[in-house]
N, C-alpha and C positions, 0 to 999 in steps of 0.2 A: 561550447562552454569553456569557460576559462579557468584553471584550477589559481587559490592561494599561490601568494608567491612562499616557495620552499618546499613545495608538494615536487613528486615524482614525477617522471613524463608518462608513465601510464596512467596517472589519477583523468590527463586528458581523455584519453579511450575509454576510460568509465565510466565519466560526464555523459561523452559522446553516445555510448550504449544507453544508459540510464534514460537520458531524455529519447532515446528512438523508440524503448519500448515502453515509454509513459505514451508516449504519441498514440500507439495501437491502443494503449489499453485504456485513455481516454475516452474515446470511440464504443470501443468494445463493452465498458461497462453500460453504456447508454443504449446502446444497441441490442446487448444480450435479451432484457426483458423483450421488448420490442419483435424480435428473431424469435423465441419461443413462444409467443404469443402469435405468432403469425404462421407460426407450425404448427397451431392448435391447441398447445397448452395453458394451461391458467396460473394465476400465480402463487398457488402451491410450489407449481411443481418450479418456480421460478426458483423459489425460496431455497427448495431442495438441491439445482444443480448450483445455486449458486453457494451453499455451504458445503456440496462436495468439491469444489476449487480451494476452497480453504481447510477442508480435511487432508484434500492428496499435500495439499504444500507443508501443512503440519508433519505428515509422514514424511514427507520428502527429505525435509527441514532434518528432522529426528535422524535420519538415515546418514544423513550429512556429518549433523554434531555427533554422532557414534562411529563411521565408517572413515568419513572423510579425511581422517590424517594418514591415509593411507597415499591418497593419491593430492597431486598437486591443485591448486586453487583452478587455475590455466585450462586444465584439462576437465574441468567437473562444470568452468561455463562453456565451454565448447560443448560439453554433450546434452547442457539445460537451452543451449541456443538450436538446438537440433529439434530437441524435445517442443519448443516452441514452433517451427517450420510443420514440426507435425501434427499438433496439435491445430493450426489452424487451418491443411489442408482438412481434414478429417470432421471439423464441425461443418465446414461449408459443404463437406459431400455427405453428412447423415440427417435423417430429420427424426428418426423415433427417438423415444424419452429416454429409455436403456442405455442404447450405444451413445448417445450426447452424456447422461449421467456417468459413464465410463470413462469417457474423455476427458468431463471436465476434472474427474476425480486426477489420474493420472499425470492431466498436460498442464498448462501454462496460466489460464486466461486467469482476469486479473477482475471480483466483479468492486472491487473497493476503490477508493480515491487513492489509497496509496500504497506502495509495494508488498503484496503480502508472498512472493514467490519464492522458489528456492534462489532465487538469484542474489536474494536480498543480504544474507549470513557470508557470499562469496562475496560477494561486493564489498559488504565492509568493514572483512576482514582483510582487503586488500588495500583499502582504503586509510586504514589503520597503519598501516607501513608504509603508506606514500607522505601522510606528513606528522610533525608532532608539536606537541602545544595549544598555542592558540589556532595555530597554523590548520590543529585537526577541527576543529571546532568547526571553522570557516568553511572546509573540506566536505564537510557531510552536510553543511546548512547549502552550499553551490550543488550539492548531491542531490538533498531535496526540491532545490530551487528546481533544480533541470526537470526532476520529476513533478513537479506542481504546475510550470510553466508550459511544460509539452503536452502534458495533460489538457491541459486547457485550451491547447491549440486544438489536438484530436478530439476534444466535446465536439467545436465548429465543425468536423468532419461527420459526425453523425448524421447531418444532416443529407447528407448526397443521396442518399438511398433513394429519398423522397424526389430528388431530381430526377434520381434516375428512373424512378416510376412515370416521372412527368413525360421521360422518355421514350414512356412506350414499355420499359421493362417488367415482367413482374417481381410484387413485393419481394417474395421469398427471392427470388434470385440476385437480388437486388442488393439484397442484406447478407446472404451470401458471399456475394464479392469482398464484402467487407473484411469476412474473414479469410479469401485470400491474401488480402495485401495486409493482414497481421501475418501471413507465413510467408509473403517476401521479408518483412522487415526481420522475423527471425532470420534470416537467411543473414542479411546487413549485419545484425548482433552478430552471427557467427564469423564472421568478416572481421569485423574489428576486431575482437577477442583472441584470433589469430594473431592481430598483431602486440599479443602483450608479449613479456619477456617469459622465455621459458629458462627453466630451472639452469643452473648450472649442468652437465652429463656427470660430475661427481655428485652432487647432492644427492639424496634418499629422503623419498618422505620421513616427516619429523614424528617420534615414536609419538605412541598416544598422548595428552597434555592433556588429561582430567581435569575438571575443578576441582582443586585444592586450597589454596588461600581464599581464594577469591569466592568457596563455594555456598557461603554462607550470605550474603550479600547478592550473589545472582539466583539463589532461592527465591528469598525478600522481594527482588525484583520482579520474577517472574510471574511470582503470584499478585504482588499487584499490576500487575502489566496484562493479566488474563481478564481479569476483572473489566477494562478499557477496552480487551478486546471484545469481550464477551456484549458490552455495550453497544459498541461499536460496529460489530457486525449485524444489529437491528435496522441499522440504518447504512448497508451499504449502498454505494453510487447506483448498482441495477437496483434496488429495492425503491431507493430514493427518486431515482426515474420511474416506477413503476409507480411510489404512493404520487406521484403528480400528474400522472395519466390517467389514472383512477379518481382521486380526489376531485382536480380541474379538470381535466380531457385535456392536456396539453399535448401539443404535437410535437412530434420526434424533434422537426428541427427547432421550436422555439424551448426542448428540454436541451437538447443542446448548447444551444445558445445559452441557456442559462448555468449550464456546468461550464463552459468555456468560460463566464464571468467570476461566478465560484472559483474556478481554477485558477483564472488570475489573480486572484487574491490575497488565495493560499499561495501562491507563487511569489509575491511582492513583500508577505509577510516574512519569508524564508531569509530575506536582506535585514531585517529588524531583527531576528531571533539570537545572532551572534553578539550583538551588538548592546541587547535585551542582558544578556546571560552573562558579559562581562561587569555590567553595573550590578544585578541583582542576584545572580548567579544562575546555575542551571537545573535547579527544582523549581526555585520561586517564576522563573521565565514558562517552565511546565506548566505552574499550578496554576497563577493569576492571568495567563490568558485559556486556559483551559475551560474553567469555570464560565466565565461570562459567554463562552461560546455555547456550552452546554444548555442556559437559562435561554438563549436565543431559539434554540432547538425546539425547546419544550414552548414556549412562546409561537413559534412557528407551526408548530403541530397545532394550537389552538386557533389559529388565525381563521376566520370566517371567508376572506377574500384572496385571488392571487396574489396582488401587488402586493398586501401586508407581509403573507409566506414567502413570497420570493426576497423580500426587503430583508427578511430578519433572517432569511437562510444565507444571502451573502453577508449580512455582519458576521453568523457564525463563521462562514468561510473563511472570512478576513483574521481569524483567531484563532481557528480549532487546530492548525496544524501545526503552531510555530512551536509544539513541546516535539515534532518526529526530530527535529536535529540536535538538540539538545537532548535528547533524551539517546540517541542513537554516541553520544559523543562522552554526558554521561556513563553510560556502561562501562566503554571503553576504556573509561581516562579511570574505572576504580578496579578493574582486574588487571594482573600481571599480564606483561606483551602475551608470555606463549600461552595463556589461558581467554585472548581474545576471539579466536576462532570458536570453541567451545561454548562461551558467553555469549555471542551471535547465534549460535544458534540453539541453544540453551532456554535462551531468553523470548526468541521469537517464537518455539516450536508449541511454548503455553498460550501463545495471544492467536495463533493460530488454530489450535484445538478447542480455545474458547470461543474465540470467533466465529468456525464450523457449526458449530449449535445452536447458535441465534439465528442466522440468517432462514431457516424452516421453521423454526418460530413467527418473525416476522412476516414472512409471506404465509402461513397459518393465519393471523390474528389480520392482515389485508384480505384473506380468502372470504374470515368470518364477518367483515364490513368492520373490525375497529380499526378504522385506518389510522385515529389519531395515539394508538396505543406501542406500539414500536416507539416514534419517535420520544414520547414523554417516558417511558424507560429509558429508552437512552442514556435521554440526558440527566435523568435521578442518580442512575448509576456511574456516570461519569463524576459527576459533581463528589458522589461519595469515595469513588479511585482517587480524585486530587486533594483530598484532604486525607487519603490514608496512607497517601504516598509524603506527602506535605509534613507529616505530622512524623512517619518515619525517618525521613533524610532530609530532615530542614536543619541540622546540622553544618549541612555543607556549607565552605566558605564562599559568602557569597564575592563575583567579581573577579573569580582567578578559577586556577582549575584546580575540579573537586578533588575533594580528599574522602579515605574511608570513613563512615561513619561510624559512629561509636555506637 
């Protein structure tokens, strides 16, 4: 991946990181359902481990924006790149519901379309000082880009399982595998990460940097950003492969394949979204492709046949993501520099804890046979996040970079 010209030579190693472990966790969310279901569980309990990965990040998250100014950025993804290596030897050696629910609470795995880890608040707090301007904007939309694009490549890998059954292997060990080679690739994160710049031997981490100016506005935020996530985690990428297994009887590799198409979409739209936000600015770029994606969702959830759902799930694809870079670049560009790290994680750690709470919902209301019920929440309540976010910070000048709102 290639950074903005003006960016830092580390913003490269972060691209680089970013899209390896979009790659696993492209995979991994399509597989999770899949892997638990073949261990014997139903999709309750799908539902369940898949919103304790979104509660431990939440915690994680929290632990970060409170503790974190203690220790350097450098040093806290070296030990999240770890915590990943073990996190994936660890699923592939347990099979009961407990020790997997502990795991996934604690470790890494990723069951949504786009970063919900603690990686996410290092990342773009580092990111935030590798460029500035328009220059950032560009920065986090190549950021996204890496993760939509790799993504979408690790859907197509989903698929090997199935090969390797044709192999002769069995299922479970199969899918297994899978989650080794997510704990080589932590190993790789950990690699590169090493090679970022470490502090000066005079520096001292930087005293605490509370919200202060800025804390009135990364409230505002948060609270509708929970609300998106809160949606949003009804229909994560494991749920979203589970209601199409259920629904259709679709097979692993033709779900695959069809999140690889998703993926690229969302990946292609990440080139439009800078681009979006300089003519119309960076809510209105949020809000009017947000919406249309959402009506596609609920449209999709009613569709009677494959071809119609799958059609109107990649238009949403082609739409629903182009508010993560803008909206990541937003934040940044309306809090003081030394209040970005805080804001990152500040911001995340509510879409996170709202997030956590849906996905055992969803897999509930899957369990109960309303398959079409998740997704038409959704999207009601997304639609109602972009107009109350819209109606908040439509303020902002459009075409240049944002300013406080009044």
């Amino acid at each position: 991946m290639i950074p903005p010209p003006g960016a830092s030579p580390e913003a490269r190693l972060l691209l680089i990181a970013r899209a390896l472990r979009a790659f696993v966790d492209g995979f991994v969310c399509v597989l999770l359902p899949a892997y638990l279901l073949a261990l014997g569980l139903g999709a309750f309990e799908v539902g369940v481990l898949s919103a304790a990965t979104l509660l431990g990040s939440a915690t994680l998250t929290l632990l970060l924006g409170a503790h974190g100014h203690r220790f350097h950025h450098r040093r806290m993804l070296l030990a999240a790149a770890l915590l990943m290596v073990a996190t994936g030897l660890l699923f592939a050696g347990l099979s009961s519901f407990w020790p997997l629910l502990l795991i996934a609470f604690v470790g890494t795995l990723n069951p949504s379309s786009g970063d919900v880890s603690v990686f996410l608040p290092l990342e773009h707090a580092r990111l935030a000082e590798a460029a500035q301007g328009d220059a950032r904007t560009t920065l986090f939309a190549r950021y996204t880009l890496a993760g939509a694009l790799f993504a979408a490549l690790g859907s197509l890998v989903a698929g090997l399982p199935d090969l390797l059954v044709g192999q002769g292997w069995g299922r479970v060990d199969a899918l297994r595998a899978m989650f080794l080679l997510y704990a080589l690739a932590g190993g790789v994160v950990w690699l590169l990460y090493r090679r970022l710049p470490e502090p000066p031997p005079h520096e001292r981490p930087a005293p605490p940097a509370p919200l202060k100016e800025s804390r009135d506005i990364v409230i505002r935020l948060a609270a509708l950003f929970s609300i998106d996530a809160f949606a949003g985690g009804l229909v994560l990428n494991s749920l979203l492969a589970l209601w199409l297994f259920q629904r259709f009887g679709l097979s692993l590799t033709a779900a695959g394949m069809f999140f690889f198409w998703a993926g690229l979409l969302s990946a292609f739209s990440q080139l439009a979204a800078p681009v979006v936000a300089k003519r119309i600015g960076l809510i209105n770029t949020m809000v009017f492709t947000h919406i249309p994606a959402s009506v596609f969702l609920i449209l999709a959830a009613l569709a009677d046949s494959l071809p119609w759902a799958l059609g109107l799930l990649l238009a949403r694809a082609a739409l629903s993501q182009m508010d993560v870079p803008t909206r990541s670049a937003f934040v940044m560009a309306v809090v003081t520099p030394a209040e970005r790290a805080a804001a990152a994680s500040f911001t995340a750690v509510p879409r996170s804890l709202a997030a956590a709470v849906s996905p055992s919902l969803g897999g509930a209301l899957f369990a109960a046979g309303w398959l079409a019920a998740p997704l038409i929440a959704c999207g009601v309540l997304k639609i109602a996040y972009d107009l109350a976010i819209w109606r908040a910070f439509r303020g902002v000048a459009p075409g240049g970079s944002p300013t406080r709102p009044g």
